[in-house]
C-alpha positions as CSV (number, residue, x, y, z in Angstrom):
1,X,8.3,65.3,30.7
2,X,9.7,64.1,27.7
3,X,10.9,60.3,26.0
4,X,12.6,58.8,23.2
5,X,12.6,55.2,21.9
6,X,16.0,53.0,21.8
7,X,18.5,52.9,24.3
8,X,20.1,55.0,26.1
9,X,23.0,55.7,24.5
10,X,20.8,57.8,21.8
11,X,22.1,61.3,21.2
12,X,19.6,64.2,22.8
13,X,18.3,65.3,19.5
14,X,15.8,62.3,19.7
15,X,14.2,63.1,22.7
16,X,10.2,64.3,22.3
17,X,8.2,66.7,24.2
18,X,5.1,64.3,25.6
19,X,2.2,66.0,24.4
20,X,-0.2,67.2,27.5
21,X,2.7,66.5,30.0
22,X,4.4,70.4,29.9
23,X,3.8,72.4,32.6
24,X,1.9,70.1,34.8
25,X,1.0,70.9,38.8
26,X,0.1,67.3,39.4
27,X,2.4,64.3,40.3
28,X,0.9,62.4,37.6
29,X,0.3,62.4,33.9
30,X,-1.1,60.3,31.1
31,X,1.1,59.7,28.3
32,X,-0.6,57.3,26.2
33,X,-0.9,59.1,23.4
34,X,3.0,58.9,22.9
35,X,3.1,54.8,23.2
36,X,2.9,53.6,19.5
37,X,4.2,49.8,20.1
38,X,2.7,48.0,23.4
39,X,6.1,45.7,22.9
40,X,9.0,48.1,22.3
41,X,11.1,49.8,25.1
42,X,10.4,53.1,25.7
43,X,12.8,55.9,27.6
44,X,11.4,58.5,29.8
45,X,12.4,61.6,31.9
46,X,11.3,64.9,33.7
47,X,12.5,67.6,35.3
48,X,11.2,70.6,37.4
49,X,10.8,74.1,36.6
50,X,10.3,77.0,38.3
51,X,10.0,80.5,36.7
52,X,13.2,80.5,35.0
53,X,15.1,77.9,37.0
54,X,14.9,74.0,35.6
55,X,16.4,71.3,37.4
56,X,18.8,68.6,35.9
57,X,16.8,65.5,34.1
58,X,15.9,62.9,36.1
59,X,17.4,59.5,35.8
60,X,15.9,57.4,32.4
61,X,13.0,55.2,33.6
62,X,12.9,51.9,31.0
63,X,9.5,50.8,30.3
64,X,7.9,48.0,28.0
65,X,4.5,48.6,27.9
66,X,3.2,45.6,27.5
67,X,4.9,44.2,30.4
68,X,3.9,46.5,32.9
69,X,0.3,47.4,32.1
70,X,-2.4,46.3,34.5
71,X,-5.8,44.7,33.0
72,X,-8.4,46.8,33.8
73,X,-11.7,45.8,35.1
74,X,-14.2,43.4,32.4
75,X,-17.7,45.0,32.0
76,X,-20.8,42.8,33.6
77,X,-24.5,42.7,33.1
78,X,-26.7,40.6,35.1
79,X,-30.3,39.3,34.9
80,X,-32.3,37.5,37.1
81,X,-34.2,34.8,35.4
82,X,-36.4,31.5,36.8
83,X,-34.1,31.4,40.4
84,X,-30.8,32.0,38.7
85,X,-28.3,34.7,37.5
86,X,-28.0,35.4,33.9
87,X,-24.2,37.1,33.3
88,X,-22.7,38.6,30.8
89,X,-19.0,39.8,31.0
90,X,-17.5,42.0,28.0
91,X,-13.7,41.9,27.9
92,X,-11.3,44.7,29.3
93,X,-11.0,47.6,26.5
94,X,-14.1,46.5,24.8
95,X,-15.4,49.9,24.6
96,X,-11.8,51.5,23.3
97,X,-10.5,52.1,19.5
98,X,-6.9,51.2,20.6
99,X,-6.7,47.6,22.2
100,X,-3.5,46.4,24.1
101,X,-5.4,43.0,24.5
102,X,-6.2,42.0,21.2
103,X,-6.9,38.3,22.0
104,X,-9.7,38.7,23.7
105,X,-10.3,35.0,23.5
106,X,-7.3,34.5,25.8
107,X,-9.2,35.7,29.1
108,X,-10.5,33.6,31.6
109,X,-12.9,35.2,33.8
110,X,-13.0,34.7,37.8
111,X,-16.4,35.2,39.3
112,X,-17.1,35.9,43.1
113,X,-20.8,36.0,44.7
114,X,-22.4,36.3,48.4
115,X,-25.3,36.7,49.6
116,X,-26.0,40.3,50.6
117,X,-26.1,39.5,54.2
118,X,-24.2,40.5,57.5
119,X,-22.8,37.2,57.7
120,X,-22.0,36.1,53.8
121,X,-19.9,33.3,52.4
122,X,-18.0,34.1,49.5
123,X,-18.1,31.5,46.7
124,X,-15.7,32.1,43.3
125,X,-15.7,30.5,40.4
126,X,-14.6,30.3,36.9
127,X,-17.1,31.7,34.5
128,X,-17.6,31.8,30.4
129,X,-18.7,35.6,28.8
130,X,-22.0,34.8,28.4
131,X,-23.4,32.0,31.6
132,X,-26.0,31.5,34.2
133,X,-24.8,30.9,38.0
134,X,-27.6,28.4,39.4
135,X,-27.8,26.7,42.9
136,X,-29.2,30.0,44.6
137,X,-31.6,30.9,47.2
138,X,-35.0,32.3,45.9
139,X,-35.9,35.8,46.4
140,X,-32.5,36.8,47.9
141,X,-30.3,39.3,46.9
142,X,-26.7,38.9,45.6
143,X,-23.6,40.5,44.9
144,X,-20.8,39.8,42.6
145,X,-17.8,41.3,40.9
146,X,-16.3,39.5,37.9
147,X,-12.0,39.4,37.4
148,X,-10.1,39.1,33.8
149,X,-6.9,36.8,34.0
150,X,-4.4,35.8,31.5
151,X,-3.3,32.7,32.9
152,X,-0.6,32.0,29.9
153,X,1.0,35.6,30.8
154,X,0.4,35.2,34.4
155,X,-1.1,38.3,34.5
156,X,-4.6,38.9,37.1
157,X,-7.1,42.2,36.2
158,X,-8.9,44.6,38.2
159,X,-12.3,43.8,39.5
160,X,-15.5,45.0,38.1
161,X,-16.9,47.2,40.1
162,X,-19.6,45.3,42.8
163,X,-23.1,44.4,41.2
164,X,-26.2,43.4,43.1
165,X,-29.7,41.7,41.9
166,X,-32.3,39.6,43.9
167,X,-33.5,36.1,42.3
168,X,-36.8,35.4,42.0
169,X,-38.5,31.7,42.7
170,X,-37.6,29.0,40.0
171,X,-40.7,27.5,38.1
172,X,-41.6,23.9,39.1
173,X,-39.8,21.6,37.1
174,X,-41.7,19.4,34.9
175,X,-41.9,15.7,35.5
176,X,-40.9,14.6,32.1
177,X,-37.2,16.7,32.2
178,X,-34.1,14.5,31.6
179,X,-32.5,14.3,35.2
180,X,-29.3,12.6,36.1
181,X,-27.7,13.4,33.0
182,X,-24.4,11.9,33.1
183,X,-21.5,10.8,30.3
184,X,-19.9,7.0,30.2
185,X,-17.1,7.1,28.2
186,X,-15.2,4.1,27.0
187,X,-12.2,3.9,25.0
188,X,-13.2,6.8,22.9
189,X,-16.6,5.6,22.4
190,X,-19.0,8.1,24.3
191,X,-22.4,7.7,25.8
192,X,-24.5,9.9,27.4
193,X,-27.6,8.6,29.8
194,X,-30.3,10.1,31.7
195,X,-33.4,8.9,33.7
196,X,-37.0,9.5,33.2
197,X,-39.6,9.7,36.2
198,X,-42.0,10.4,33.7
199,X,-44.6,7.7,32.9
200,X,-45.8,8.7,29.8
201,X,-44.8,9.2,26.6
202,X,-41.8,11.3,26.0
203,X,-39.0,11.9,23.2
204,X,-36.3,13.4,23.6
205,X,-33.0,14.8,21.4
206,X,-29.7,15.0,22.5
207,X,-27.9,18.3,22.0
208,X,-24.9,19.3,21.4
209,X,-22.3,22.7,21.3
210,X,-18.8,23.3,20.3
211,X,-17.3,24.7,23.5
212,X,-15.4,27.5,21.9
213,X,-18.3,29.0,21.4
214,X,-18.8,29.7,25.2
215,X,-15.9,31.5,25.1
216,X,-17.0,34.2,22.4
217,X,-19.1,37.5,24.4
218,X,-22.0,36.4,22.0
219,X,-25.6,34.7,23.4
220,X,-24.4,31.1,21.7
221,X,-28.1,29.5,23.0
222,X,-29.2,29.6,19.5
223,X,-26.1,27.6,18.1
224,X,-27.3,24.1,20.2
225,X,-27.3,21.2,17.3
226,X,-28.8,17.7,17.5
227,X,-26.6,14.7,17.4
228,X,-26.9,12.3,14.6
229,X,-29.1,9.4,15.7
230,X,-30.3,10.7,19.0
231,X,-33.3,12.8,17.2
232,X,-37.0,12.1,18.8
233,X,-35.8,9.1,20.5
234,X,-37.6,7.0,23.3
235,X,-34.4,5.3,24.6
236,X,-32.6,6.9,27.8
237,X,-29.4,7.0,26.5
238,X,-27.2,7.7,23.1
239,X,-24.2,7.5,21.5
240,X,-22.6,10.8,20.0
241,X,-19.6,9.5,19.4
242,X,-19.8,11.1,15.7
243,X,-19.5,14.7,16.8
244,X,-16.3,13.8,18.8
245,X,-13.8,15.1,16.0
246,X,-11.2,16.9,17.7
247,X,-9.3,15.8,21.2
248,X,-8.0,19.2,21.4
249,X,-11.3,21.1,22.5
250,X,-14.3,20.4,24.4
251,X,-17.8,20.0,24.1
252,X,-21.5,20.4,26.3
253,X,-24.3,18.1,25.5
254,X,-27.3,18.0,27.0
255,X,-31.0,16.5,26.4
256,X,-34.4,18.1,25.1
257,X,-37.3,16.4,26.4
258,X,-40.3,16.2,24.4
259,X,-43.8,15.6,26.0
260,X,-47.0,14.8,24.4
261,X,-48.3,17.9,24.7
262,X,-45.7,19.7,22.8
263,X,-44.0,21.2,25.2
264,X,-40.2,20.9,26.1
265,X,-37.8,20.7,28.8
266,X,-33.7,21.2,29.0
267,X,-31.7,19.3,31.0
268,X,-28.6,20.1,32.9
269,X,-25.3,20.8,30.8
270,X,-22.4,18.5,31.1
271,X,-19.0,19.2,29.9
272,X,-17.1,16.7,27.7
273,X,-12.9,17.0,27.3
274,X,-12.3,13.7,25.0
275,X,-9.2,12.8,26.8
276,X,-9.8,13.6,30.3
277,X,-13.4,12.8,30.4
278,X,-12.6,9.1,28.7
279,X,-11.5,6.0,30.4
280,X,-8.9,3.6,29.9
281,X,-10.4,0.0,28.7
282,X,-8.5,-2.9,29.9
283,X,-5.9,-4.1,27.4
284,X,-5.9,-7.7,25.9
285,X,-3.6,-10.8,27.1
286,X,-1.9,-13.7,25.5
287,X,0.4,-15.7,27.5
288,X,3.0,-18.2,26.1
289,X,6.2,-20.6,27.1
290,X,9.5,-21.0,25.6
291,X,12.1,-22.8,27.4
292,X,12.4,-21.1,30.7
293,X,10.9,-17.9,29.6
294,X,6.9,-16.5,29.8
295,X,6.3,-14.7,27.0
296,X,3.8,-11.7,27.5
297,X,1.7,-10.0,24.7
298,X,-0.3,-6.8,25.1
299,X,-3.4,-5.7,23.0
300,X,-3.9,-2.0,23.6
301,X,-7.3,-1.0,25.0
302,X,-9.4,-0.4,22.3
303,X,-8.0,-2.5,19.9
304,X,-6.0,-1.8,16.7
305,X,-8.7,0.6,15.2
306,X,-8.0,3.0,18.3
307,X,-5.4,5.1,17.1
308,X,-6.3,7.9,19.5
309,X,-5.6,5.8,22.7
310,X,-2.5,5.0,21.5
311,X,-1.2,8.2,20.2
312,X,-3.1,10.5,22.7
313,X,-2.4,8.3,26.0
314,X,1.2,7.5,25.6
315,X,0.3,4.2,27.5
316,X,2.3,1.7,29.7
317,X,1.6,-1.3,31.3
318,X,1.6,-2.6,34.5
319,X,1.9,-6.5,34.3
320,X,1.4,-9.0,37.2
321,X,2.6,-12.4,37.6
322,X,2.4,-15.1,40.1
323,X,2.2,-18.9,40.9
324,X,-1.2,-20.4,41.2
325,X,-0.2,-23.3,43.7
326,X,-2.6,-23.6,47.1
327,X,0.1,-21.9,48.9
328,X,-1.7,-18.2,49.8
329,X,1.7,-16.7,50.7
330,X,3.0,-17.3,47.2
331,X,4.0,-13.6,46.2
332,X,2.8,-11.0,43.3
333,X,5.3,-9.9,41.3
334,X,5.1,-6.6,38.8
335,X,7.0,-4.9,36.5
336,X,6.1,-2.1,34.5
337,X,6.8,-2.2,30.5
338,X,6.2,0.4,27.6
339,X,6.1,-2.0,25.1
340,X,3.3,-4.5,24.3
341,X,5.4,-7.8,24.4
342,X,7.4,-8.5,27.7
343,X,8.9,-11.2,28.9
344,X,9.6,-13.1,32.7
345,X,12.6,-15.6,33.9
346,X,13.7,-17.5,36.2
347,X,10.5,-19.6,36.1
348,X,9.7,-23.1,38.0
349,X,9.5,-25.9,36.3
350,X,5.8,-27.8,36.3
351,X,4.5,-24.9,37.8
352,X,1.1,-23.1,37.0
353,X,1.4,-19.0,36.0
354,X,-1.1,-16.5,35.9
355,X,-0.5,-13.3,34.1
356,X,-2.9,-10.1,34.3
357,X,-2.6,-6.4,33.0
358,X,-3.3,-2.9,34.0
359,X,-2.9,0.0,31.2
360,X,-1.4,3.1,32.9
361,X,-1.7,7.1,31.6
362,X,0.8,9.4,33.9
363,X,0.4,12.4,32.4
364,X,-3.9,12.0,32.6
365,X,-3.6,10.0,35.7
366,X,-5.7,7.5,34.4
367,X,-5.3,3.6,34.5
368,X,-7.7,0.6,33.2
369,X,-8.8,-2.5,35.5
370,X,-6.6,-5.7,35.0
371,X,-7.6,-7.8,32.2
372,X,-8.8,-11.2,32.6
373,X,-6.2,-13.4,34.2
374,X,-4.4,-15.6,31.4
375,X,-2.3,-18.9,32.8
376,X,0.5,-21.0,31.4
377,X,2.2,-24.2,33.0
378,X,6.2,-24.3,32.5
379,X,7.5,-27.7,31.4
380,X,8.8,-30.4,33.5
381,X,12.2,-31.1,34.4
382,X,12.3,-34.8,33.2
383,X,11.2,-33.0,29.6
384,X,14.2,-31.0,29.6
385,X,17.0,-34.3,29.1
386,X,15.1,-35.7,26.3
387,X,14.7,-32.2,24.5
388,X,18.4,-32.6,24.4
389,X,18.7,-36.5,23.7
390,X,15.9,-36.0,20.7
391,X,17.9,-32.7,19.7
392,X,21.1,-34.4,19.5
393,X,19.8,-37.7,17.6
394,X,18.4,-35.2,15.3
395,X,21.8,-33.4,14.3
396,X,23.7,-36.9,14.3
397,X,21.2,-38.0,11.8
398,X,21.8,-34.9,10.0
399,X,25.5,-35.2,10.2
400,X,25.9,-38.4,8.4
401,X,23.3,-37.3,5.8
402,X,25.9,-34.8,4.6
403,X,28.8,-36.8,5.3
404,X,27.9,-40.4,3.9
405,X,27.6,-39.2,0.6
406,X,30.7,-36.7,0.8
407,X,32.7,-39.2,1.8
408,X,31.4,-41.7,-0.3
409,X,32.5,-39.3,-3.3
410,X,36.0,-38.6,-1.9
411,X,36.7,-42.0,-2.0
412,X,36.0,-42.5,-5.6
413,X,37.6,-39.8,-6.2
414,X,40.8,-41.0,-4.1
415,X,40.5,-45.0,-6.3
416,X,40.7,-43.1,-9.3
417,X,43.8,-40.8,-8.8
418,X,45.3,-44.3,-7.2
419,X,44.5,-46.4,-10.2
420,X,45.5,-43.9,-12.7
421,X,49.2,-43.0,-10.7
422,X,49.9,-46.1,-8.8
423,X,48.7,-49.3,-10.6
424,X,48.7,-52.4,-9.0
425,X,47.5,-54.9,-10.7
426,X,50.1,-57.6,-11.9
427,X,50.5,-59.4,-15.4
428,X,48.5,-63.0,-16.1
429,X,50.5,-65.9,-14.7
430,X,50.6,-67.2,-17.8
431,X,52.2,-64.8,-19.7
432,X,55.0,-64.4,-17.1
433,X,57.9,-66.4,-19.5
434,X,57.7,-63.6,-22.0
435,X,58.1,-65.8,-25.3
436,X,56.5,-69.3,-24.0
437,X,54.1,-71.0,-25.9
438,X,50.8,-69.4,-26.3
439,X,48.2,-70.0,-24.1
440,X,46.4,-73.9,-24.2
441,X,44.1,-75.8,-21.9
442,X,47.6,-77.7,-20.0
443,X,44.5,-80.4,-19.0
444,X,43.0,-81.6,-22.4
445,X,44.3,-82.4,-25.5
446,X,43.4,-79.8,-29.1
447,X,43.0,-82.8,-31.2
448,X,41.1,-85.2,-29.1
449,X,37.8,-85.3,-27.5
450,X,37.5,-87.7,-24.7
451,X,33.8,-88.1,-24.6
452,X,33.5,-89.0,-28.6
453,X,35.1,-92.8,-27.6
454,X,31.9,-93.2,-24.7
455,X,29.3,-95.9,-25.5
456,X,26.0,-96.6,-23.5
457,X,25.2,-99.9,-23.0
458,X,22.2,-99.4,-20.3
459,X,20.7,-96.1,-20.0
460,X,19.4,-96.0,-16.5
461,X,22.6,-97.5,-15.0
462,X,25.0,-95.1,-17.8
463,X,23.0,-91.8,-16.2
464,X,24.2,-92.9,-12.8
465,X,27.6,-93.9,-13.2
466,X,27.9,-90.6,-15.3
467,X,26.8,-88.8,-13.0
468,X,28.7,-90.0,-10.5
469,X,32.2,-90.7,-12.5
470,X,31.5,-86.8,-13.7
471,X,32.1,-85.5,-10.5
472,X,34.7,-87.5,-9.7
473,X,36.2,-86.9,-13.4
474,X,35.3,-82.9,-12.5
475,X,37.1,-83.0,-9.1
476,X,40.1,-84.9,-10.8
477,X,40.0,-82.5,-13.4
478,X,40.0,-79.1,-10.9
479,X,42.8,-81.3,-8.9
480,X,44.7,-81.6,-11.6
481,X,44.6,-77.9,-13.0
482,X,45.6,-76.7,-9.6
483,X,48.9,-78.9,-9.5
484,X,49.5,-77.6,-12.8
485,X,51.1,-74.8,-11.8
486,X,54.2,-76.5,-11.0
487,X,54.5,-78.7,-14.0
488,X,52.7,-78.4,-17.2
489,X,54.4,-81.7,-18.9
490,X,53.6,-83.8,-16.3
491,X,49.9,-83.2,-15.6
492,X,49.4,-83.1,-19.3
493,X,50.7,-86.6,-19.2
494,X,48.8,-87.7,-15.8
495,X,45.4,-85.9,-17.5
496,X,45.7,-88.5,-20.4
497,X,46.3,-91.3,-18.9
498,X,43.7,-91.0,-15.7
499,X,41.4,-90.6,-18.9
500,X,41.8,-94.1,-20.1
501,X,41.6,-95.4,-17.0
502,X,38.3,-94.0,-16.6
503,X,37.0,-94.8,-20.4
504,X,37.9,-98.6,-19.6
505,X,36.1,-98.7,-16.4
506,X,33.4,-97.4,-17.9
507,X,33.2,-99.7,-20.8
């Protein structure tokens, strides 16, 4: 028997002699001692001999190690304590210099047990190195045999060989234990409860353990710790919310009872997987109209200090709508949303709404119960027309804002170009001739006054007639002016002598 490493294309200088595999009688050999590297390829042959004959070499068999090694069987020790099975398993190779198996922490372990009986049940279950198998008969004997699996390599081990050992009766429990231990679990906010059928006084601690630690072969019963808070307590329940630190991994808690006579009692263990052993809250609901659309928004369970329900959960939402009108048969509508605002359409006018939501987890197959129903009522149809009348006042008035003043400005503008380029205003009348005689009153004379020759003889009749000859002399005078404009000589003559006439009159 001999084998090389490479491929086979390798010249056959490289081939080795396997050491303890010359000469062999039997059909079978161990040639472990030549395997160097569990995860490269190795080449091997044989051939026959016979005094001095030898046959031709045998076609190459291809191995990986790795690949086609077998686990072997785990070791197992077993005790018998208070009407349950103490177990210990210790990994495949534990006992050998050269591992294959190196992560050891990588085995899961398969456990199967029956009663020792012509008629036995088998029962399997998954078990950690070091555990106790409860839930068995007293004094009756039972058999087991304990499997190493590699479940990321798909890969099952050989069974221990089959171990027996009888339980013996379990103690009476004492009155004051923690039963019904049990975890409630909210939105990342964990609480573990019990009852008490004790009457008396009792304290108690909640405990806790890192569940990696169950997966070491090590006895971990000494590596229990308290949770913060929950130390010599009287309540029957706790928060440990603080030792939650990880999502990733798992925990066991469990409760210590205290009774007034010093002594103690453990509870049951119960297993904790943040993500899986948590519910979903119900998220938070606002509802709002705009125009024909209802506008959703979504608080996420927990509120905006969870970051682990949001990042963790990978939530969506399951929102329900419908009208709330005394017609039953009115139908529920859903749709399903990622986000944490949605909106609906095609609404009714001056109809009532109701909105609720349900927070959804597919790959943990968890969901929340609907939040509190939230309802809006759409606007009316008669509100809709004067929406449009207000809104188009409202940009009218806008409109001439803007314009009244631009217009007002272009205008100017336009009066001033016009003024400066196209004059048209005309020159006095009276300056028309272009040489005439400069410009005179053409109705009273330069060198005489016509009110210096007055003389009052009676001052309350004078004050009337003046006042009423004035006007007349005023309208005369206006009269006069106006005809002017056709002859100046004339009315200059007609002005003087409609004055004399009216000084005699007077006099």
């Amino acid at each position: 028997l001999s084998y090389r490493f490479g491929n086979t294309e390798t010249n056959e200088t490289e081939w080795k002699e396997l050491p303890g595999c010359q000469n062999v009688t039997r059909m079978e050999c161990d040639f472990s001692s030549a395997i160097t590297e569990y995860y490269d390829t190795h080449h091997v042959r044989i051939r026959a001999e016979r005094r001095e004959e030898v046959s031709p070499w045998s076609s190459i068999f291809e191995i990986i190690p790795y690949f086609i090694a077998q686990i072997g069987p785990p070791g197992v020790e077993l005790q018998s304590t208070n009407g349950a099975i103490k177990i210990k398993v210790s990994p495949p190779e534990a006992n050998q210099v050269r591992k294959m198996w190196i992560s050891y922490l990588d085995f899961k372990y398969n456990l199967v047990i029956w009663e020792n009986s012509s008629n036995a049940e088998f029962r399997s279950q998954s078990i950690f190195p070091t555990d106790i198998i409860d839930d068995l008969a007293p004094d009756t004997t039972y058999c087991l045999k304990v499997q190493a699996t590699l479940p990321l390599d798909m890969k099952e081990g050989l069974f221990s060989p089959i171990r027996c050992v009888k339980t013996t009766r379990k103690a009476v429990s004492d009155l004051f234990c923690a039963t019904n231990v049990r975890v409630l679990a909210l939105n990342m906010k964990f609480h573990l409860l019990w009852n008490n059928r004790y009457k008396q006084h009792v304290s108690y601690n909640v405990q806790y353990l890192i569940g990696y630690l169950k997966k070491l072969p090590d006895d971990y019963s000494a590596k229990w710790l308290n949770v913060p808070g929950c130390e010599n307590i009287t309540d029957t329940q706790c928060s440990f919310s603080s030792i939650i630190t990880t999502v990733s991994g798992f925990y066991y808690v469990r409760v210590q009872a205290m009774s007034e006579y010093n002594t103690s009692c453990l509870s049951n263990e119960v297993k904790v997987d943040p993500l899986r052993t948590n519910e979903i809250g119900p998220p938070g609901v606002k509802v709002d109209i705009s125009d024909v659309l209802l506008h959703i928004q979504i608080s996420p369970p927990g509120g905006s200090e969870s970051e682990v329900m949001r990042e963790h959960y990978d939530l969506s939402y399951r929102v329900l709508y419908w009208k709330n009108s005394s017609n039953n048969e009115e139908e529920i509508k859903m749709k399903e949303i990622k986000q944490t605002i949605g909106t609906v359409s095609d609404l009714t006018p001056s109809t009532l709404y109701c909105v609720k939501v349900q927070a959804f987890s597919e790959f943990y197959n968890k969901s929340s119960r609907y939040s509190e129903e939230k309802c809006v009522r759409t606007p009316g149809d008669e509100i809709l027309p004067l929406v449009i009348l207000a809104t188009f006042v409202i940009a009218l008035i806008a409109v001439l804002l803007v314009a009244t003043p631009l217009v007002f400005a272009l205008y100017q503008a336009y009066a001033k170009m016009k003024y400066v380029f196209f004059p048209s205003c005309q020159p006095p009348l009276n300056i028309e001739g272009f040489g005439g005689q400069l410009f005179s009153s053409p109705y009273m004379s330069t060198t005489e006054e016509p009110i210096a020759n007055f003389s009052i003889i009676e001052t309350v009749i004078t004050e009337e007639v003046n006042q009423i000859d004035f006007k007349d002399y005023k309208h005369s005078k206006q009269s006069s002016r106006d005809s002017g404009n056709y002859s100046n000589d004339d009315d200059t003559s007609g002005s003087k002598m409609s004055e004399e006439m009216l000084e005699k009159e007077i006099v």
